[in-house]
N, C-alpha and C positions, 0 to 999 in steps of 0.2 A: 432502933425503936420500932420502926415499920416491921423489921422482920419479926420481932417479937410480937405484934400485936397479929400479921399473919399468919404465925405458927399458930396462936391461942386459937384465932377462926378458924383451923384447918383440926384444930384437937375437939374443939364445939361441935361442927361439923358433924365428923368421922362420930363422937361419943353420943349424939343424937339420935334417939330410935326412929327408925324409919317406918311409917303408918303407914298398910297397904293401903293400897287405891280403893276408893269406895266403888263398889260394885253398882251400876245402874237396880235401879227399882222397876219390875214391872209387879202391875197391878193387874189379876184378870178378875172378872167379875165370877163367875164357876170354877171349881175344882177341876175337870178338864179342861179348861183353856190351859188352865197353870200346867196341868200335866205335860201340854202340846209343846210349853214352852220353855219347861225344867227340860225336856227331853231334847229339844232343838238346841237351845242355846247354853245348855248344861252349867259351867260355874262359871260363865262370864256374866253372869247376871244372879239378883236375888228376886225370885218369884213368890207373890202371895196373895189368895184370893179370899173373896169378900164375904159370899156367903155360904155360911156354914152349912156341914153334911145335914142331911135330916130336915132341912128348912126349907120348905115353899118356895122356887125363886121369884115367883110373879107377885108374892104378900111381903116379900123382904124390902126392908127400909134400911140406908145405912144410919151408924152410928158418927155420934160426931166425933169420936177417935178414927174412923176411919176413914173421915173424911179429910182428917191431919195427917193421915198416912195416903190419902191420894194427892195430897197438896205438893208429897216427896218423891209421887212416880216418876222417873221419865218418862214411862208409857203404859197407859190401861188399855186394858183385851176387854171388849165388850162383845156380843153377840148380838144388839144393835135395836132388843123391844124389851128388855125387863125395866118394871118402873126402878130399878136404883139404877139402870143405865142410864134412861133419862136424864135421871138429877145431873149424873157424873156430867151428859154433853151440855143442862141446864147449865151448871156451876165452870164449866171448859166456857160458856160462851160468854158468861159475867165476870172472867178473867181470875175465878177462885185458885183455878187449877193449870198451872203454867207447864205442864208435861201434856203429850200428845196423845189423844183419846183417838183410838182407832176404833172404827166403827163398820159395818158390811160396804160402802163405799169406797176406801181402803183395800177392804180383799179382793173384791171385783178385779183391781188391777192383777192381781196375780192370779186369777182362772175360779174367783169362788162362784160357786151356782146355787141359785134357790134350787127346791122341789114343789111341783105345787100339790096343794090339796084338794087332789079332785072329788075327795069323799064330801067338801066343803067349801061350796062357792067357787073353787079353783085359784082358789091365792094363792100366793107366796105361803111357804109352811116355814115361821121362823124360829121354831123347835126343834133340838138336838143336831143343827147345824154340823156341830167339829167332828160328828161320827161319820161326814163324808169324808174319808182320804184327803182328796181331791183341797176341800176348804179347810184341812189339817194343816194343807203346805200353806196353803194359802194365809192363812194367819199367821205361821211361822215365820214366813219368807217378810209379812208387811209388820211382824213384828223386829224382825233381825234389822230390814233397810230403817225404821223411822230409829231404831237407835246406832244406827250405821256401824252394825255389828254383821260379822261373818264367820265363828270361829269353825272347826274341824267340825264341831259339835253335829253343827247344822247340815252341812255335806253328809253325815251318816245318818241323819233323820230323812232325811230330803230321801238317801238309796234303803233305806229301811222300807220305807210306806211305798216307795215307786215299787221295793221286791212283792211289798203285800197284793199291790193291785197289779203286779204283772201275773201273779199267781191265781187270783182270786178275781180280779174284776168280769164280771159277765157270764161268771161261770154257771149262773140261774136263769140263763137270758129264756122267756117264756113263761117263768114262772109267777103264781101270783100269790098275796099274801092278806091277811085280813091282821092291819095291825091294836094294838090297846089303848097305846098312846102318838100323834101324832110325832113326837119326837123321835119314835124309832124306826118311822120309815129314812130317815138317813143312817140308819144300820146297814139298810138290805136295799137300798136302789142300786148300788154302786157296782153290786154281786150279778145286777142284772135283771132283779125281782121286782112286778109291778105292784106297788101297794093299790089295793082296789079300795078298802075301807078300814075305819077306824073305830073300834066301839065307842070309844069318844071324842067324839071330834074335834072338839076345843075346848080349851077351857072354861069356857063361859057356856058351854052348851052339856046338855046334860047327856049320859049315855045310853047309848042302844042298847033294847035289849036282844036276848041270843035267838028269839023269836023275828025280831028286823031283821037280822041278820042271816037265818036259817036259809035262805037263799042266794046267798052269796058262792057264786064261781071262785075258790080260791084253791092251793095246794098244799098253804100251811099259815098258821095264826101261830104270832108272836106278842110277847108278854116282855116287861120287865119284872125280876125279883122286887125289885125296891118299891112298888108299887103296891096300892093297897089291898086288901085281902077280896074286899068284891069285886075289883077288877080283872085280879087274876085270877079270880073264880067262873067269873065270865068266859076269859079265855079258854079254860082246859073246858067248859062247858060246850063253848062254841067249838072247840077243835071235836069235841066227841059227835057233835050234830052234824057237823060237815063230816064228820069221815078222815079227817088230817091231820098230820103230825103238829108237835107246839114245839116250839125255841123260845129258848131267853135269849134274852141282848144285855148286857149293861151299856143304860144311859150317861149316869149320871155315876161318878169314882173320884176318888181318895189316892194318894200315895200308889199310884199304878202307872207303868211308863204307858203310851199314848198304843205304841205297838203291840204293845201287848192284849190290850182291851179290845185293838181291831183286829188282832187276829185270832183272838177267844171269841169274838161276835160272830166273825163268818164262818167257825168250825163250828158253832154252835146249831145254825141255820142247816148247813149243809149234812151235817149227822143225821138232826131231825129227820131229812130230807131221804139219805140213802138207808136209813135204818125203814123206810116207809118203800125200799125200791125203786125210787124214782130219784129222776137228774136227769138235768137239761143240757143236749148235746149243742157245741157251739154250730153255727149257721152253717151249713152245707149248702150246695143247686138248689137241694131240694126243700129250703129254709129250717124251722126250728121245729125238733120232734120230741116226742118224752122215748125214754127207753126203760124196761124193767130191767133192763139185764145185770146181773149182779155183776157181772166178769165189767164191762164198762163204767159201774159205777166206778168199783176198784179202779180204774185205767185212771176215770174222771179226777178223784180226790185224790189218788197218789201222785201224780202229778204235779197238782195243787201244792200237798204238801212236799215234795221234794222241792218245788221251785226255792221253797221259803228256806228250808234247811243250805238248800246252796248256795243264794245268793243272802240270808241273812242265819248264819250260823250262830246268833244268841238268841234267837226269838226261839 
């Protein structure tokens, strides 16, 4: 009788379908965090972020559905000053939300660094953050340890972005730039480029106009596309008055791997840059010089670009 009733539990058993493992929930509050982290931590995890393309993130409120779907994160990616990040560490401290809200606190351990804004009062600038390399890993790496995850995924991300900024970091060092939005000077410090000023400084503050500005020391003014039509009319305005080339950056993206975006950012800058004859030689005796030379530009940016092809041959 025993054998017959452990035959039946071993036929139950076996004819029972087997549900795969529910994948951890991360939650980031912008479509680049999510990008940083589809990219790191690939299918060990299911990533999804809060506010939608096209929306304002400083006017976005969440929804009380997704406030049900933060209830189910293991871990939310915040960037650590938008009012729905707030509510998210609001609702983390009145025990709404039992998954672990990672906040700039967090990446600090792993090498994250403000920029500050010296075109305004010299604060912390805590605008477009993840387009530094540098606080790319940083979120990745404090995203992977609080869910004590480590797959292959993240070792090829980690050698991805270390090949970008072996290639690319510093390679502007002298340069200066007049940017549109405070967020896109984490585009271009990283290259080596000093942001001197902002057409608009902050959010809450209104913008300069290309008259303020007409005296401004720079080598080249940057814009994003996504930005709106008088901003970016400002810019090519202001690039005509100074005399200097214009670049886009994307800020803010969609369904785009992380790598990609940062190395469509710096080749963006650096075109600008030698299409105008000028590039910044790294520091010699004799410190940091400009050079026209076309033949050196070449040297400069082929380099650049072969670094990338050899040590990350899908980029």
């Amino acid at each position: 009788m025993k054998e017959k009733i452990l035959i039946l539990m071993l036929i139950f058993v076996l004819l029972t379908p087997v549900t795969a493992q529910e994948k951890p929930l991360v939650v980031t509050s912008l479509p680049p965090l999510a990008s940083i982290i589809k990219e790191a931590l690939g299918d060990s995890v299911d990533v999804v972020y809060l506010v939608p393309p096209g929306v304002e993130p400083h006017q976005y409120q969440l929804s009380p559905d997704q406030i049900k779907l933060l209830k189910r994160a293991a871990v939310i990616v915040t960037t650590g000053h938008l009012p729905a990040e707030m509510k998210i560490v609001e609702l983390k401290k009145e025990g709404e939300i039992p998954g672990v809200v990672l906040t700039i606190e967090d990446y600090r351990k792993y090498g994250f660094r403000y920029l500050p804004e010296r075109w305004y009062t010299g604060k912390n600038n805590p605008h477009g953050i993840w387009l530094d390399p540098v606080n790319a890993l940083a979120m990745a790496e404090a995203t992977a340890d609080a869910l004590n995850l480590h797959p292959r995924s993240l070792d090829e991300f980690k050698l991805k972005v270390e090949a970008i900024m072996d290639a690319y970091a510093g390679i502007l060092n002298g340069t200066k730039a007049v940017i549109e939005l405070p967020s896109q000077q984490y585009a271009l410090e990283w290259l080596g480029i000093r942001v001197v000023s902002s057409i608009k400084p902050e959010a809450e503050v209104p913008a300069k106009s290309v008259d303020e500005l007409s005296s401004v020391k720079a080598d080249i003014v940057v814009y994003d596309q996504g930005t709106p039509e008088t901003l970016k009319n400002a810019t090519f305005k202001l690039s005509e008055r100074l005399g200097v080339p214009v670049a886009n950056v994307t800020v803010l993206w969609v369904d785009k791997p992380y790598t990609q975006v940062l190395t469509e950012n710096a080749k963006s800058v650096i075109s600008a840059l030698t299409k105008e004859k000028k590039v910044v030689i790294r520091e010699t005796s004799y410190g940091y010089q400009y050079s026209i030379l076309a033949l050196i530009i070449g040297l400069v940016v082929g380099i650049s670009v072969g670094v990338v092809l050899r040590r990350c041959p899908v980029l």
